[in-house]
mmCIF file of the N, C-alpha and C atoms, coordinates in Angstrom:
data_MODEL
# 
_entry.id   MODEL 
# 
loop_
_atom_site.group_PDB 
_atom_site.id 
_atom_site.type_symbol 
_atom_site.label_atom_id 
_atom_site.label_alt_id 
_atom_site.label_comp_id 
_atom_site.label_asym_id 
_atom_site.label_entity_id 
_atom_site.label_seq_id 
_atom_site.pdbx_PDB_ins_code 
_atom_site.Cartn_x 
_atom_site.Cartn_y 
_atom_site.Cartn_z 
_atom_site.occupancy 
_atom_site.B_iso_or_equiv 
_atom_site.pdbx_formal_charge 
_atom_site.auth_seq_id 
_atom_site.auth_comp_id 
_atom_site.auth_asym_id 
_atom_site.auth_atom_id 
_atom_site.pdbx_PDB_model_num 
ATOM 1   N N  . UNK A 1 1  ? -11.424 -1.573  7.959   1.00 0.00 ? 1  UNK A N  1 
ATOM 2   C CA . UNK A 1 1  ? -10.931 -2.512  8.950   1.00 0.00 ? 1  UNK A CA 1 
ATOM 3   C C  . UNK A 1 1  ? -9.621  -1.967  9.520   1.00 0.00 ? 1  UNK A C  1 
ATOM 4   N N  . UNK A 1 2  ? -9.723  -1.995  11.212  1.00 0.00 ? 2  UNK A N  1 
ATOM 5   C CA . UNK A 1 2  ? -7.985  -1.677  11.762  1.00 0.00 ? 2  UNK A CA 1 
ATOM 6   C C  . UNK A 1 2  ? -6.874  -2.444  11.335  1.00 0.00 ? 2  UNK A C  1 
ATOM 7   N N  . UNK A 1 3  ? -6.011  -1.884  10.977  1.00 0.00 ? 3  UNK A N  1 
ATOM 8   C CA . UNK A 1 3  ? -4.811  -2.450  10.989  1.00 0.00 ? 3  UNK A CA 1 
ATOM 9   C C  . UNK A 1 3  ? -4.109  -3.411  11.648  1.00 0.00 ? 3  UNK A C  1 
ATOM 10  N N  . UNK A 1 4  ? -4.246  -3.223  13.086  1.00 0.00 ? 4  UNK A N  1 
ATOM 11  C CA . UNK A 1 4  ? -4.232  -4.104  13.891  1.00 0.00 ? 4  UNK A CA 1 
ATOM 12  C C  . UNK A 1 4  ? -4.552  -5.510  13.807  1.00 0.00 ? 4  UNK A C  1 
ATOM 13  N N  . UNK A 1 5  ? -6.307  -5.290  13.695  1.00 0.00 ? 5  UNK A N  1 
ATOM 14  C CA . UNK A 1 5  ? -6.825  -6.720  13.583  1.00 0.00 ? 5  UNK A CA 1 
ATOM 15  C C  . UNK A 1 5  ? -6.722  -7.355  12.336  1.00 0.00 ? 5  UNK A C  1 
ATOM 16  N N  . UNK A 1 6  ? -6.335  -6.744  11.132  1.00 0.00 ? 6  UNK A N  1 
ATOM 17  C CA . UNK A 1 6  ? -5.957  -7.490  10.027  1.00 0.00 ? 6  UNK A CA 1 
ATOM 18  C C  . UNK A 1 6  ? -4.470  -8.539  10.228  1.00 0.00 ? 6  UNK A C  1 
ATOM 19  N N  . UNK A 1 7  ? -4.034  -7.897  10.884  1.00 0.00 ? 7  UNK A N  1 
ATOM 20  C CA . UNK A 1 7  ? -2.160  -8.330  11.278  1.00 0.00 ? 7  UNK A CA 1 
ATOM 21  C C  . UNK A 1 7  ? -2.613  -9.237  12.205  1.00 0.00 ? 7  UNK A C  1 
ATOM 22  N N  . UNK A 1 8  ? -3.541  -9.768  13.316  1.00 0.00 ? 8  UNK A N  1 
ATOM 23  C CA . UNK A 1 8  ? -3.906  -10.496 13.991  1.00 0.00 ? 8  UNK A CA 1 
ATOM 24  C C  . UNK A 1 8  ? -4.485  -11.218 13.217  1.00 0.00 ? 8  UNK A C  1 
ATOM 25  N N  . UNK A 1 9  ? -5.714  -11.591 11.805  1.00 0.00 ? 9  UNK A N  1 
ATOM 26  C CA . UNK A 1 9  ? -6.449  -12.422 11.313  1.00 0.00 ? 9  UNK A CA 1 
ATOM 27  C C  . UNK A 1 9  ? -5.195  -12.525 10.325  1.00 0.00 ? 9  UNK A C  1 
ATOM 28  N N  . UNK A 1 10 ? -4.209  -12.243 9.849   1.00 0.00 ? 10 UNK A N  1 
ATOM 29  C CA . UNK A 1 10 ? -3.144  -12.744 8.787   1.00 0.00 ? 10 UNK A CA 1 
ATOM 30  C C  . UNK A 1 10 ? -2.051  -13.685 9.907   1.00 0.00 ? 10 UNK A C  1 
ATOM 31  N N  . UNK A 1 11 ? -1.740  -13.797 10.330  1.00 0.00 ? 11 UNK A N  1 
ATOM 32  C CA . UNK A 1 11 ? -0.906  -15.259 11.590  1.00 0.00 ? 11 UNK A CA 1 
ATOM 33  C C  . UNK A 1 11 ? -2.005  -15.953 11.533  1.00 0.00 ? 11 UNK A C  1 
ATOM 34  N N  . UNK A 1 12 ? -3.024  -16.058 11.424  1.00 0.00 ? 12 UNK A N  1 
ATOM 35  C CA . UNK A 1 12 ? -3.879  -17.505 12.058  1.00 0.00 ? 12 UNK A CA 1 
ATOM 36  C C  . UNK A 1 12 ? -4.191  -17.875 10.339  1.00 0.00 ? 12 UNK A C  1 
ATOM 37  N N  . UNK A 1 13 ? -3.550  -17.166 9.777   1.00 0.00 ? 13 UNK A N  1 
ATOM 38  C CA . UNK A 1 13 ? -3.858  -17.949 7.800   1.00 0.00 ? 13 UNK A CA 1 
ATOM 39  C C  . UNK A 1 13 ? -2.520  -18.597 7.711   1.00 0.00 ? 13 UNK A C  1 
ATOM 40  N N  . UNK A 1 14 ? -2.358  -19.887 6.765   1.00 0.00 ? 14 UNK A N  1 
ATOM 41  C CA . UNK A 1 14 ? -1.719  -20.667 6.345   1.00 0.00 ? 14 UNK A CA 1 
ATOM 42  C C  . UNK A 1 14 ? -0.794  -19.744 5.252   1.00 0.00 ? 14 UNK A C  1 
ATOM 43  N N  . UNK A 1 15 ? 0.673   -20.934 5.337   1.00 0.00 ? 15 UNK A N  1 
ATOM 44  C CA . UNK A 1 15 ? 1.889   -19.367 4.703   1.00 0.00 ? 15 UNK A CA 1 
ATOM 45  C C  . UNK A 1 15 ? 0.957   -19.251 3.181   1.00 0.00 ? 15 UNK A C  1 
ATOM 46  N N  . UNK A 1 16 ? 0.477   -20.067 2.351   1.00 0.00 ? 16 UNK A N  1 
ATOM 47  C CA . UNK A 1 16 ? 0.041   -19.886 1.039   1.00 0.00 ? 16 UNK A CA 1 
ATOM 48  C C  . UNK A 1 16 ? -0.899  -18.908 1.152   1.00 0.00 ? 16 UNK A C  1 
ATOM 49  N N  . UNK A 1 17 ? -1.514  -18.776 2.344   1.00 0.00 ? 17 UNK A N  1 
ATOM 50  C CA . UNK A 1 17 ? -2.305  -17.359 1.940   1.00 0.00 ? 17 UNK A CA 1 
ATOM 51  C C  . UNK A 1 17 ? -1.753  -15.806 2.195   1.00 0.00 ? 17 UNK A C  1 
ATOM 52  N N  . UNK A 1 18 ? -1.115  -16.155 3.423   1.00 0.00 ? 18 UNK A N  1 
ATOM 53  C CA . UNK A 1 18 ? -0.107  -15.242 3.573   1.00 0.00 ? 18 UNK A CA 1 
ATOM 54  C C  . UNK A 1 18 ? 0.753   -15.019 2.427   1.00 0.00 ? 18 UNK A C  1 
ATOM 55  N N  . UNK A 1 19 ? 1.266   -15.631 1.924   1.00 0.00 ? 19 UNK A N  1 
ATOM 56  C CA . UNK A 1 19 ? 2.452   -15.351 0.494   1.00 0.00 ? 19 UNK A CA 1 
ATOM 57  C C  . UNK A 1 19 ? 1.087   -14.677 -0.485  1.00 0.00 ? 19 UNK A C  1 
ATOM 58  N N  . UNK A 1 20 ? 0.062   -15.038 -0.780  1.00 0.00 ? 20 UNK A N  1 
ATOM 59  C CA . UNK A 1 20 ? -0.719  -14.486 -1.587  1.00 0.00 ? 20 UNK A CA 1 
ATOM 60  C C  . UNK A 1 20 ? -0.931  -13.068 -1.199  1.00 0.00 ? 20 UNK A C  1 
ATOM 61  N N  . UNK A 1 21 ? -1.422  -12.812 0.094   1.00 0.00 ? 21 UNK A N  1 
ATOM 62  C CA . UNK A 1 21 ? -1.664  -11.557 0.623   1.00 0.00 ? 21 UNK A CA 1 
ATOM 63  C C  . UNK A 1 21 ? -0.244  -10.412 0.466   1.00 0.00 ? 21 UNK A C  1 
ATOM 64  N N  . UNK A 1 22 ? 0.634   -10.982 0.672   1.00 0.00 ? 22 UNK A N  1 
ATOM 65  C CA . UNK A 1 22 ? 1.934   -9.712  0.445   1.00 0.00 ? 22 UNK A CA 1 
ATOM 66  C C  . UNK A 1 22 ? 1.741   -9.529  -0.878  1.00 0.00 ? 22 UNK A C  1 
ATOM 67  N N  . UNK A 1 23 ? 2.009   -10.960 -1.711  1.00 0.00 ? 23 UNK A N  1 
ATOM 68  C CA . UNK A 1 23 ? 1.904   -10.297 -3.355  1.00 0.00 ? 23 UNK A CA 1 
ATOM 69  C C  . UNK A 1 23 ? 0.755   -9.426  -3.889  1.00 0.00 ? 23 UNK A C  1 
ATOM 70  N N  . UNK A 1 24 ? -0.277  -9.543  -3.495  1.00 0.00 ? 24 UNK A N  1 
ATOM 71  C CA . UNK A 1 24 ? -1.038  -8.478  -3.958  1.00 0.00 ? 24 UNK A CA 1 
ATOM 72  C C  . UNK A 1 24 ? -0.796  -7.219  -3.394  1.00 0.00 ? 24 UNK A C  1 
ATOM 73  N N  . UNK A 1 25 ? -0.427  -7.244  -2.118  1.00 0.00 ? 25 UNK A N  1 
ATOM 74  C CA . UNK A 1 25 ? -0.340  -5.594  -1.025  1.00 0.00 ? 25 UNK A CA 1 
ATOM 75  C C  . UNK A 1 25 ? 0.747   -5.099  -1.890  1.00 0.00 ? 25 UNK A C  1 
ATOM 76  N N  . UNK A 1 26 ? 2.178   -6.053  -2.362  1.00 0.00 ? 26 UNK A N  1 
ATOM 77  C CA . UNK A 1 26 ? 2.661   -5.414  -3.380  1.00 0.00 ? 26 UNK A CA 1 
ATOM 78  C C  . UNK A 1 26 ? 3.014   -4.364  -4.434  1.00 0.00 ? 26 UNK A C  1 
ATOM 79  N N  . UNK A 1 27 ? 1.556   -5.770  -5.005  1.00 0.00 ? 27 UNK A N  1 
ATOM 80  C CA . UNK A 1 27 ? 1.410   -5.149  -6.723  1.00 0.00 ? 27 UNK A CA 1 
ATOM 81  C C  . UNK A 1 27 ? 0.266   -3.594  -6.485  1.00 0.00 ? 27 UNK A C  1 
ATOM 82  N N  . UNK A 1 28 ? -0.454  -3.700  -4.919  1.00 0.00 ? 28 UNK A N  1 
ATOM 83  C CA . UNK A 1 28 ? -1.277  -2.360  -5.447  1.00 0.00 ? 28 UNK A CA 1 
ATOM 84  C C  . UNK A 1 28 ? -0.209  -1.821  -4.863  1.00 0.00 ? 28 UNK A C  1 
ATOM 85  N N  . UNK A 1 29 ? 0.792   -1.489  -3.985  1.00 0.00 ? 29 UNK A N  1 
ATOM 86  C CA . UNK A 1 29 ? 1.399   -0.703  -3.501  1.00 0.00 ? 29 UNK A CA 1 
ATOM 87  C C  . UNK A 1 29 ? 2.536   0.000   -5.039  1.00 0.00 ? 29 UNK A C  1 
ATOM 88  N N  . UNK A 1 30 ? 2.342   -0.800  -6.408  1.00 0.00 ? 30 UNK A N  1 
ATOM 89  C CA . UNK A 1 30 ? 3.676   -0.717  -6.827  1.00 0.00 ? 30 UNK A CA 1 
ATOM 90  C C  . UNK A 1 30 ? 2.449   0.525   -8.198  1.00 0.00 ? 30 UNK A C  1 
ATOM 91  N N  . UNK A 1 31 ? 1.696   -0.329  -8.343  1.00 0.00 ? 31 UNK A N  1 
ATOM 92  C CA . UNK A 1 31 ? 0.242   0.468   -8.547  1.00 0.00 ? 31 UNK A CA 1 
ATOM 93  C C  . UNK A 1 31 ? 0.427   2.122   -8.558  1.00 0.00 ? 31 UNK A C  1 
ATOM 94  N N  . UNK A 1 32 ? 0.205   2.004   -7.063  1.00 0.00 ? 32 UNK A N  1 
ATOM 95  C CA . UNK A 1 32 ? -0.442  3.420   -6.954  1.00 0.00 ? 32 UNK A CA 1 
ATOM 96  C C  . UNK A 1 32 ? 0.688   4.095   -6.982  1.00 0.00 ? 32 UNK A C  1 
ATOM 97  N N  . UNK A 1 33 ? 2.195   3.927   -6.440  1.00 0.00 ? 33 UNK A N  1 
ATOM 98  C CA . UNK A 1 33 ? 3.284   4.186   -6.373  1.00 0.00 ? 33 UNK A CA 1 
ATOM 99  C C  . UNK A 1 33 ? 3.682   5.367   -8.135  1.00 0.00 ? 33 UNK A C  1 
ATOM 100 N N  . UNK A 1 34 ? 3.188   3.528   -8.950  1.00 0.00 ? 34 UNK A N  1 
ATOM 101 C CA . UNK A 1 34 ? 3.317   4.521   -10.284 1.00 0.00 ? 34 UNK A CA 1 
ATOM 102 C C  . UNK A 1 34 ? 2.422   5.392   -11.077 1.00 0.00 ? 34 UNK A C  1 
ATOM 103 N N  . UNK A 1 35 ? 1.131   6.034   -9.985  1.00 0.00 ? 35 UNK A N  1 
ATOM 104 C CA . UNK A 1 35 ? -0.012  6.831   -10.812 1.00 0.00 ? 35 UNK A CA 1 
ATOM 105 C C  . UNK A 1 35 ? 0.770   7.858   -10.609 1.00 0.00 ? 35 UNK A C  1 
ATOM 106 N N  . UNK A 1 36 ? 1.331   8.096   -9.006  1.00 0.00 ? 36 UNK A N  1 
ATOM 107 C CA . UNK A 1 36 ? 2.110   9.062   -8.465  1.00 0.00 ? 36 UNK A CA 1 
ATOM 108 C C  . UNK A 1 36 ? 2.747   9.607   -9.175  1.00 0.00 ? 36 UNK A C  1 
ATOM 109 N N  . UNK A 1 37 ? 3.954   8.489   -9.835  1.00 0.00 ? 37 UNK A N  1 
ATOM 110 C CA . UNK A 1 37 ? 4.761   9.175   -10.459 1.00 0.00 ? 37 UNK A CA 1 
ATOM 111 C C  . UNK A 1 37 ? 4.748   9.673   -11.592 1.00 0.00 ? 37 UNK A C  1 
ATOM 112 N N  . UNK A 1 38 ? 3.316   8.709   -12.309 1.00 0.00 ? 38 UNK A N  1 
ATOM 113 C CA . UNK A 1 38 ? 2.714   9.477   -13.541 1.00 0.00 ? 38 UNK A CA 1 
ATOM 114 C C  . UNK A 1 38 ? 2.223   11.170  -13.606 1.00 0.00 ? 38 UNK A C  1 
ATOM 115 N N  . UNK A 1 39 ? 1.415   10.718  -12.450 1.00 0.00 ? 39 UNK A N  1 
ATOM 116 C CA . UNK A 1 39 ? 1.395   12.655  -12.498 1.00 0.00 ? 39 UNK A CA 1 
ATOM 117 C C  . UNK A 1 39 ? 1.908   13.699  -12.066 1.00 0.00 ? 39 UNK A C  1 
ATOM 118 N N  . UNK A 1 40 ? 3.240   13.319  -11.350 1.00 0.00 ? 40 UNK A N  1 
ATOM 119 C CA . UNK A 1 40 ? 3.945   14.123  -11.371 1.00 0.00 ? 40 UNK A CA 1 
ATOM 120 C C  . UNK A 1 40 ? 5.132   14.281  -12.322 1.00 0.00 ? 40 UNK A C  1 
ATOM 121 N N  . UNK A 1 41 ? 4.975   12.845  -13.091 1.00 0.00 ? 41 UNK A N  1 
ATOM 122 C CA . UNK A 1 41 ? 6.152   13.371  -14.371 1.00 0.00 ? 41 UNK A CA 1 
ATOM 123 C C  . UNK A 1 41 ? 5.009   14.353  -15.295 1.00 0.00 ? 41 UNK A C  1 
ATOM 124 N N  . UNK A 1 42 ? 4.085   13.804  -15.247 1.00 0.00 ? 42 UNK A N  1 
ATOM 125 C CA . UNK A 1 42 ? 2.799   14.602  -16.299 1.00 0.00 ? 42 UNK A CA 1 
ATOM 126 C C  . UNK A 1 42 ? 2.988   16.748  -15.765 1.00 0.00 ? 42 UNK A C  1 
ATOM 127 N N  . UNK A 1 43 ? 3.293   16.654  -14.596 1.00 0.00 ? 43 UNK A N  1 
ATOM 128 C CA . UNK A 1 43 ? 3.209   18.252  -14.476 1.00 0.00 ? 43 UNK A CA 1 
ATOM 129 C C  . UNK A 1 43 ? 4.483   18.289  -14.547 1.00 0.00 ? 43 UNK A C  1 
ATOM 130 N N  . UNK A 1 44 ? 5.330   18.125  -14.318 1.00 0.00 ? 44 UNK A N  1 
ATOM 131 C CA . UNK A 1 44 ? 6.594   18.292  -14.282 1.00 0.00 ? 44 UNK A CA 1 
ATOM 132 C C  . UNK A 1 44 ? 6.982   18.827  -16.389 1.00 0.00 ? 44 UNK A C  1 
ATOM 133 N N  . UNK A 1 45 ? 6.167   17.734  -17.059 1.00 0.00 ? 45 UNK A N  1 
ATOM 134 C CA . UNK A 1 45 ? 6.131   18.046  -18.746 1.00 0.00 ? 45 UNK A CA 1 
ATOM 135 C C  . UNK A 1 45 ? 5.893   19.358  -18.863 1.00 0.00 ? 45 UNK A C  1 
ATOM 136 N N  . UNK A 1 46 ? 4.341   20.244  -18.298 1.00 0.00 ? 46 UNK A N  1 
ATOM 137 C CA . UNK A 1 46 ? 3.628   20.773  -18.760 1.00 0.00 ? 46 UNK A CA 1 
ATOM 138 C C  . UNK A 1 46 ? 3.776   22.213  -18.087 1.00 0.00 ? 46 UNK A C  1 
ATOM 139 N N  . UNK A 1 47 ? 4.803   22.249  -16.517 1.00 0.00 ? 47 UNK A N  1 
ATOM 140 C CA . UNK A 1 47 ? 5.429   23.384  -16.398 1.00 0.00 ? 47 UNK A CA 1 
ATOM 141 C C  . UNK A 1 47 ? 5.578   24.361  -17.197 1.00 0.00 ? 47 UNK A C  1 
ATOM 142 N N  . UNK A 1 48 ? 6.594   24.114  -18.275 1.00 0.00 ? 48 UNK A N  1 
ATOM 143 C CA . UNK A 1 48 ? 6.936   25.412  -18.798 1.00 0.00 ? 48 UNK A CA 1 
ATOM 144 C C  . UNK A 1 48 ? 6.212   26.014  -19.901 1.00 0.00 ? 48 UNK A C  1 
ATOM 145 N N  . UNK A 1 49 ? 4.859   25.155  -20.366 1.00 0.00 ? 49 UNK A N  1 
ATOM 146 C CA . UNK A 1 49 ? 3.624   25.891  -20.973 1.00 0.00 ? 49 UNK A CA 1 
ATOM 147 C C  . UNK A 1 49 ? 2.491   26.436  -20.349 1.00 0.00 ? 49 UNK A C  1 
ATOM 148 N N  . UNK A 1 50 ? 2.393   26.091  -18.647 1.00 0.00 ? 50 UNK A N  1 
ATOM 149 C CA . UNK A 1 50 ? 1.831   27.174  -18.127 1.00 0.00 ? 50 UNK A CA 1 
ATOM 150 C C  . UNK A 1 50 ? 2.178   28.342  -17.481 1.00 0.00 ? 50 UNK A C  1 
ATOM 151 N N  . UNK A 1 51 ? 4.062   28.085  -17.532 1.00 0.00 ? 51 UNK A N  1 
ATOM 152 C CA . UNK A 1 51 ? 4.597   29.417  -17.164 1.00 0.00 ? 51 UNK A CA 1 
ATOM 153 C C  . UNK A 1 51 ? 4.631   30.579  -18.549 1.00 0.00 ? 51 UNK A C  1 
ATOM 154 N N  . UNK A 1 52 ? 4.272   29.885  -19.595 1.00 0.00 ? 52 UNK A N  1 
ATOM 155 C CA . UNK A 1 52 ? 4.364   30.582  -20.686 1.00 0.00 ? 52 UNK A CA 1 
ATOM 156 C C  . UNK A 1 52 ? 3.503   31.076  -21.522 1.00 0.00 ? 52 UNK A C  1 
ATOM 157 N N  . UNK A 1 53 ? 2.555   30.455  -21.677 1.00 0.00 ? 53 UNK A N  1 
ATOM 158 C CA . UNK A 1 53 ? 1.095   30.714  -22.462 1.00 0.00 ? 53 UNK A CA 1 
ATOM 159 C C  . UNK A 1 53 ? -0.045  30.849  -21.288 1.00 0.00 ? 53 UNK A C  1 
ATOM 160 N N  . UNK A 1 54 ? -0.390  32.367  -21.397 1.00 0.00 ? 54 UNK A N  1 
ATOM 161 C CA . UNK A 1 54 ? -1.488  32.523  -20.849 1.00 0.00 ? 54 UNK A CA 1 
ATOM 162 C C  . UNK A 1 54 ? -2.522  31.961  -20.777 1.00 0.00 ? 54 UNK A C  1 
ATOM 163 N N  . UNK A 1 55 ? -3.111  31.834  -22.354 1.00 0.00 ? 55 UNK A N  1 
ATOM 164 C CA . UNK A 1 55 ? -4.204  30.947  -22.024 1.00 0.00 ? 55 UNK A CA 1 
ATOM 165 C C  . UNK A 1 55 ? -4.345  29.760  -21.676 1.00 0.00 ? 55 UNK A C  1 
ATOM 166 N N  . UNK A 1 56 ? -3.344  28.939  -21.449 1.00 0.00 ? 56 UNK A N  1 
ATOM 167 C CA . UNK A 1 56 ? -4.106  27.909  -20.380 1.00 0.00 ? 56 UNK A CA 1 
ATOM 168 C C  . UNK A 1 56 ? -4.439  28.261  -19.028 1.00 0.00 ? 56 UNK A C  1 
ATOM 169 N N  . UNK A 1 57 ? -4.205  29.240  -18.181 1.00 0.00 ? 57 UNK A N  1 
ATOM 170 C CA . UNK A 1 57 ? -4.356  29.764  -16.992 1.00 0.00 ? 57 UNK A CA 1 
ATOM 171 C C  . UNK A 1 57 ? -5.439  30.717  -16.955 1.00 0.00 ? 57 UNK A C  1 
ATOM 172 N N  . UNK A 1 58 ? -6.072  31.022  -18.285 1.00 0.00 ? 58 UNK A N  1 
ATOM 173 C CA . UNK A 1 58 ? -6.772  32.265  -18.156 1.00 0.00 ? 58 UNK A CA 1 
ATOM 174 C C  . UNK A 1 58 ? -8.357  32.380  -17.439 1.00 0.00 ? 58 UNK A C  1 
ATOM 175 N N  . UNK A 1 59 ? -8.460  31.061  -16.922 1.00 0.00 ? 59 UNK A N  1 
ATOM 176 C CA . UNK A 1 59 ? -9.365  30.981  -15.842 1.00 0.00 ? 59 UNK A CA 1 
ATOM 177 C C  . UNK A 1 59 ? -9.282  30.949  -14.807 1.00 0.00 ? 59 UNK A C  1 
ATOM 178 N N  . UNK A 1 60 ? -8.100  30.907  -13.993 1.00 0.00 ? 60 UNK A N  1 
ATOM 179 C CA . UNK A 1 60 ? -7.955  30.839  -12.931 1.00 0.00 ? 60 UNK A CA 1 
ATOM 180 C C  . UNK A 1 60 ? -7.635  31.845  -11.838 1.00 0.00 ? 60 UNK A C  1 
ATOM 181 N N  . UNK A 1 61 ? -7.809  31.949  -10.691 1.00 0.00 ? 61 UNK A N  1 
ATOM 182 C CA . UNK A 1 61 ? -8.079  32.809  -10.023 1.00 0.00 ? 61 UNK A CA 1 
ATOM 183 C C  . UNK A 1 61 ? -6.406  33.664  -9.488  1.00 0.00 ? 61 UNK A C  1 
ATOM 184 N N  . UNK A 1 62 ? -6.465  34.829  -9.071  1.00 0.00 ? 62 UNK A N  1 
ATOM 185 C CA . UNK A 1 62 ? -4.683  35.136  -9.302  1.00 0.00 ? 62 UNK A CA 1 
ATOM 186 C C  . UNK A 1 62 ? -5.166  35.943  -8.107  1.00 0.00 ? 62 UNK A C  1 
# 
């Protein structure tokens, strides 16, 4: 669905649904926000054992 017409069918909803609709856009926005930062703290860990031990890399193409 456009963006647009969602922002046009959210004004013709009552504020209780509207207040419902931000809190969820929210919670997935806060969501995905923190998978993000999960996997980049996750490589950020694991850096300096693939700069260091070959074999975890030893399949990959160079």
């Amino acid at each position: 669905m456009e963006a647009a017409l969602i922002l046009r069918e959210i004004v013709k909803l009552p504020l209780s649904d509207k207040m419902l609709i931000l809190e969820k856009t929210i919670k997935s926005m806060r969501k995905e926000a923190g998978k993000k930062r999960s996997l980049a703290d996750g490589a950020k860990a694991l850096l300096e054992d693939y700069k260091t031990d070959k074999e975890l890399v030893a399949f990959t193409w160079s």
